[in-house]
C-alpha positions in Angstrom: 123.1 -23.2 46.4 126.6 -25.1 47.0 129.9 -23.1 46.9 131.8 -26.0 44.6 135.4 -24.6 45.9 134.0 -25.4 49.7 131.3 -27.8 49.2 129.6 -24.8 51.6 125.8 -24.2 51.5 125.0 -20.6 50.7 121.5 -20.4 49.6 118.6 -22.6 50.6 114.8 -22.0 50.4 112.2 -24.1 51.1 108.1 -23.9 49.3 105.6 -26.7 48.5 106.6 -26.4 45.2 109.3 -25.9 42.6 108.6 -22.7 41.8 110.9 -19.6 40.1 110.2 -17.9 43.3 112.0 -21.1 45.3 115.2 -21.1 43.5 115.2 -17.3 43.1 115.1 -17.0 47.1 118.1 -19.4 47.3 120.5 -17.5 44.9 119.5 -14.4 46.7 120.4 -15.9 49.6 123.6 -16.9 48.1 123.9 -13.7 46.6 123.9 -11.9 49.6 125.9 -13.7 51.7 128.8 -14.1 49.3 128.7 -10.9 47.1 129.8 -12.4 44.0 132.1 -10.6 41.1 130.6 -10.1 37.8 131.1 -13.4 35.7 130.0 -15.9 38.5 129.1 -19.2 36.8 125.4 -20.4 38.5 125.0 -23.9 37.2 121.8 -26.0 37.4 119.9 -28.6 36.0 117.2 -28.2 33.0 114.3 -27.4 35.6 111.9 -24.8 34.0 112.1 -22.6 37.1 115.9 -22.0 35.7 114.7 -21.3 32.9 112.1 -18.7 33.3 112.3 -14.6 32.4 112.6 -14.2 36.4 115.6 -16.1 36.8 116.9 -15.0 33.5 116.4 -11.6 35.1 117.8 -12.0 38.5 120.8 -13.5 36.7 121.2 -10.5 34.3 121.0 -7.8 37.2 123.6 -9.5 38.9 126.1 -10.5 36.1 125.9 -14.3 36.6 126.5 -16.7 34.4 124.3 -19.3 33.7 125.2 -22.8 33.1 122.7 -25.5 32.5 123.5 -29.4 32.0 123.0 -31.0 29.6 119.5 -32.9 29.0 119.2 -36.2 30.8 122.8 -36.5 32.6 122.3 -36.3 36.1 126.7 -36.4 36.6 126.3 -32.8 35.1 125.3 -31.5 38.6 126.5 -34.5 40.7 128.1 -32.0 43.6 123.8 -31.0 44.1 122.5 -34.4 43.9 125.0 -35.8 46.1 123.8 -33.2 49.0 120.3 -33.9 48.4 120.9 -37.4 49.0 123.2 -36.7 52.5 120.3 -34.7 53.2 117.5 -37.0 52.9 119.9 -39.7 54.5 121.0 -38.1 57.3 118.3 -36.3 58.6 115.1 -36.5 56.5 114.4 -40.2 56.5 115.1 -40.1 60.1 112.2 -38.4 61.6 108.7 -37.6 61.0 107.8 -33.8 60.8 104.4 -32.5 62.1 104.4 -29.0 60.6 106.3 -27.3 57.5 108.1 -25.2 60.3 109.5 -28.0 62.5 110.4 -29.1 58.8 112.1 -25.3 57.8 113.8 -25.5 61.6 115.1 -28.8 61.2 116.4 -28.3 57.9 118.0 -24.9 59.1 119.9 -26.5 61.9 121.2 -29.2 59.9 122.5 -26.9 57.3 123.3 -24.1 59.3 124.9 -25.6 62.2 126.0 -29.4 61.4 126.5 -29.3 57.6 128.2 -26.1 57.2 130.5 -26.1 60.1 130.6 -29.8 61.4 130.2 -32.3 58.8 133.7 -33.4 57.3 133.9 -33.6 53.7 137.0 -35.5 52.0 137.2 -32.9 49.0 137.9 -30.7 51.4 141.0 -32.6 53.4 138.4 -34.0 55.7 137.3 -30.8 57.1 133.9 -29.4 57.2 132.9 -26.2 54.7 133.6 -23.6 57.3 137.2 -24.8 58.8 137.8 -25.3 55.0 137.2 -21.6 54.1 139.2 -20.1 57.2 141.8 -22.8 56.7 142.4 -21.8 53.0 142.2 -17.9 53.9 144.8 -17.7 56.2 147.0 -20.0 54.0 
C-alpha cells in the first residue's frame, strides 16, 4: 500500500499467492499505521482479491473508498507498478533467496529501512518518503 502524497510504503504483506487474505493484511497494515479519516480513496487494479465480499467488508468497516482502474490500462495504477518494478530491480533480481523468510527479511529491510527512509524520490524534491513527510509537517 503506497501513500500517493509521499510515495511512502504503508502496508506490505507477503503469501504464495494472491489471495484476499494478502491484500487485506496490507491495508490493515496501512490502516493501522496511518489511521485514515472516513472517505479515504484505496485504489487498485481489477484483481479479484479487490473485489471479493472480504475486502468489500474491510473497506465498508472502515469507511474507505474504493477505486478500481479501469480494465486493461496499466497507467491507471502506474505509482504501484512503478514500485514493483524498483523492487524487483533493485533488490530482487539481485540475489538468490533460500527460504520464504530470508525472502520476508530481505524485503522488510529494503522497505522498511532503505525505501522508506533512504531512497530519494524526485516527486518528492529528491527526498526519500520519510524526510518528505517531516519536511512537509513542519512547513
Amino acid at each position: 500500500v503506497i501513500d500517493l502524497y509521499s510515495r511512502k510504503i504503508v502496508g506490505w504483506s507477503m503469501a504464495d499467492n494472491m489471495k484476499t487474505e494478502l491484500v487485506n493484511d496490507a491495508l490493515k497494515m496501512a490502516i493501522w499505521q496511518r489511521k485514515p479519516p472516513k472517505g479515504l480513496i484505496w485504489h487498485t487494479d481489477r484483481g479479484s482479491q479487490y473485489a471479493s465480499k472480504a475486502h468489500r467488508a474491510l473497506l465498508k468497516t472502515h469507511k474507505i473508498q474504493q477505486s478500481m482502474s479501469r480494465k486493461g490500462d496499466c497507467w491507471d495504477n502506474a505509482v504501484a507498478e512503478s514500485f514493483f518494478h524498483t523492487l524487483k530491480t533493485e533488490l530482487i533480481y539481485h540475489g538468490r533467496y533460500q527460504t520464504r523468510e530470508q525472502a520476508r527479511q530481505s524485503i522488510f529491510e529494503y522497505i522498511e529501512v532503505f525505501y522508506n527512509r533512504l531512497r530519494r524520490h524526485s516527486a518528492n524534491g529528491s527526498m526519500s518518503p520519510a524526510n518528505f513527510e517531516t519536511y512537509r509537517k513542519v512547513a
